[in-house]
VOTI-373540 format. One record per residue (C-alpha): residue number from 1; x, y, z. Coordinates in nm, 4 decimals. Example, Ala and Ser with C-alpha at 12.3 -4.5 7.8 and 13.67 -1.06 7.14 Angstrom:
REM residues 2
@nr:1 u:1.2300 v:-0.4500 w:0.7800 .
@nr:2 u:1.3670 v:-0.1060 w:0.7140 .
REM end
This chain:
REM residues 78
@nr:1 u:15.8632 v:0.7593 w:2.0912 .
@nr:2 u:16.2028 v:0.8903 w:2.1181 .
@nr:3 u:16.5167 v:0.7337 w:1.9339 .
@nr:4 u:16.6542 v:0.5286 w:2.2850 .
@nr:5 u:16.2939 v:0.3584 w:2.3014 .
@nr:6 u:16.3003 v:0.2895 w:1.9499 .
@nr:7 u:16.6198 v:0.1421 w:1.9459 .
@nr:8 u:16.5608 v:-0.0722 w:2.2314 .
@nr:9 u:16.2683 v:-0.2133 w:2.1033 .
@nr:10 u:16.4286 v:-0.2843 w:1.7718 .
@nr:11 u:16.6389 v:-0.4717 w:1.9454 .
@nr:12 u:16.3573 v:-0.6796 w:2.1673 .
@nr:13 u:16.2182 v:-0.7178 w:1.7846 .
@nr:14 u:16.5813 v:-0.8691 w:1.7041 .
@nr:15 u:16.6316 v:-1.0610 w:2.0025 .
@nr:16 u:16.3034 v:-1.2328 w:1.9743 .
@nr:17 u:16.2982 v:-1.3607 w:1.6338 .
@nr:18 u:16.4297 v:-1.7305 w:1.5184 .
@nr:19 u:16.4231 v:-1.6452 w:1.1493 .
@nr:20 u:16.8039 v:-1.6636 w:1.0202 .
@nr:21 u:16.6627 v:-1.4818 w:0.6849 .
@nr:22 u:16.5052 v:-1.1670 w:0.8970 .
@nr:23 u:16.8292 v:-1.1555 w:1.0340 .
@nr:24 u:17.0429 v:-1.1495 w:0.7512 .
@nr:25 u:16.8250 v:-0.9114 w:0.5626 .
@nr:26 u:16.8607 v:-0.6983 w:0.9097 .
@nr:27 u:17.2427 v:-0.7486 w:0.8694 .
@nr:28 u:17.2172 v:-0.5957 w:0.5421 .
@nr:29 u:17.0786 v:-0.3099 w:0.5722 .
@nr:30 u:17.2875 v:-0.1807 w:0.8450 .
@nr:31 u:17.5979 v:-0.2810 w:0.6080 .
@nr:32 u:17.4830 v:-0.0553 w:0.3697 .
@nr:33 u:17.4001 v:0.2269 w:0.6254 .
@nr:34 u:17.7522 v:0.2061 w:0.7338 .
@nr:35 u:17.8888 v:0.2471 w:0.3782 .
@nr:36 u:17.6806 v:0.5335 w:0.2886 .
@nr:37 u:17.8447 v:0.7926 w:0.0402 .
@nr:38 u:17.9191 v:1.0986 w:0.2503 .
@nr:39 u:17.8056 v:1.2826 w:-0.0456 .
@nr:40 u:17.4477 v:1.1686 w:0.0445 .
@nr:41 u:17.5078 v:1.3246 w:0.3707 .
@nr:42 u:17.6027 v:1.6321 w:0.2218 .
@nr:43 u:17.2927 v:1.8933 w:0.2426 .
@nr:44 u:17.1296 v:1.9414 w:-0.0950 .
@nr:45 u:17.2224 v:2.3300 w:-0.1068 .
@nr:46 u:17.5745 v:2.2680 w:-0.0350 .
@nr:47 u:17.5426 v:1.9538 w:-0.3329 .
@nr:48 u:17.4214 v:2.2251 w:-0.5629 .
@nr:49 u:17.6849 v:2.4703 w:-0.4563 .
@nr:50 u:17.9252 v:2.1971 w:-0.5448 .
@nr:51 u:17.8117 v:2.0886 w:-0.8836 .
@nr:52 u:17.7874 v:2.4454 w:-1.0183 .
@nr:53 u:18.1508 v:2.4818 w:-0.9071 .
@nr:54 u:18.2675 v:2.1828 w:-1.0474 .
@nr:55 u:18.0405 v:2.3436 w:-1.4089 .
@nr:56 u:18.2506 v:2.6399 w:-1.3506 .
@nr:57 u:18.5642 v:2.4438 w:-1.3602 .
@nr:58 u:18.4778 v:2.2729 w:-1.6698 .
@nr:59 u:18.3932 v:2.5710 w:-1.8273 .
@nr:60 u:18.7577 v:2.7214 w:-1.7300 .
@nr:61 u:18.5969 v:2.9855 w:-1.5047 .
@nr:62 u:18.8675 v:2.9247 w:-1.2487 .
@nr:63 u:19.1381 v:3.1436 w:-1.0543 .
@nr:64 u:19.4526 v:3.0588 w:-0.9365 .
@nr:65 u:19.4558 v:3.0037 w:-0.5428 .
@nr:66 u:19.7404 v:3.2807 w:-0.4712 .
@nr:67 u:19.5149 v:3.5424 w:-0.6802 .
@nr:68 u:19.1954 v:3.4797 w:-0.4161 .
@nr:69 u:19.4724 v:3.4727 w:-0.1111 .
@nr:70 u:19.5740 v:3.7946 w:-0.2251 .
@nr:71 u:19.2342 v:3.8990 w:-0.2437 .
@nr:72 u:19.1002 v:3.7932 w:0.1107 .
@nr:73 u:19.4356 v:3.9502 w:0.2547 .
@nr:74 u:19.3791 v:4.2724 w:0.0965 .
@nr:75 u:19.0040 v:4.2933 w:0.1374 .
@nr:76 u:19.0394 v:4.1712 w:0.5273 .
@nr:77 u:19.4195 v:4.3330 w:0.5996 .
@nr:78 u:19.5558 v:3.9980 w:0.6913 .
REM end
């Protein structure tokens, strides 16, 4: 079943109920999809890359911005 089918017959499902409760739980859960964290969206090896920079950061093991600029011109004669 592709996602347009199962969409539409969520909403036969939805359309065809008479129980307020199913509804509100229904309600719910789409709430909370629409407030996902984008970091949950995030793909776990860029999550990883991200929390060992933000280690490295802690740790001091930084470098200025201009220093890596200077770098990436030099390295790609920009």
């Amino acid at each position: 079943m592709n996602l347009q089918a199962r969409k539409l017959e969520l909403v036969q499902m939805i359309l065809n109920t008479d129980r307020p409760n199913l509804l509100e739980k229904v309600s719910q859960i789409l709430k909370q999809e629409k407030e996902a964290d984008w970091w949950d969206e995030l793909p776990f090896c860029v999550q990883e890359s991200v929390k060992k920079g933000m280690e490295q950061a802690k740790r001091g093991e930084t470098r200025p911005h201009s220093e890596v600029m200077k770098e990436v011109r030099l390295r790609y004669g920009i």
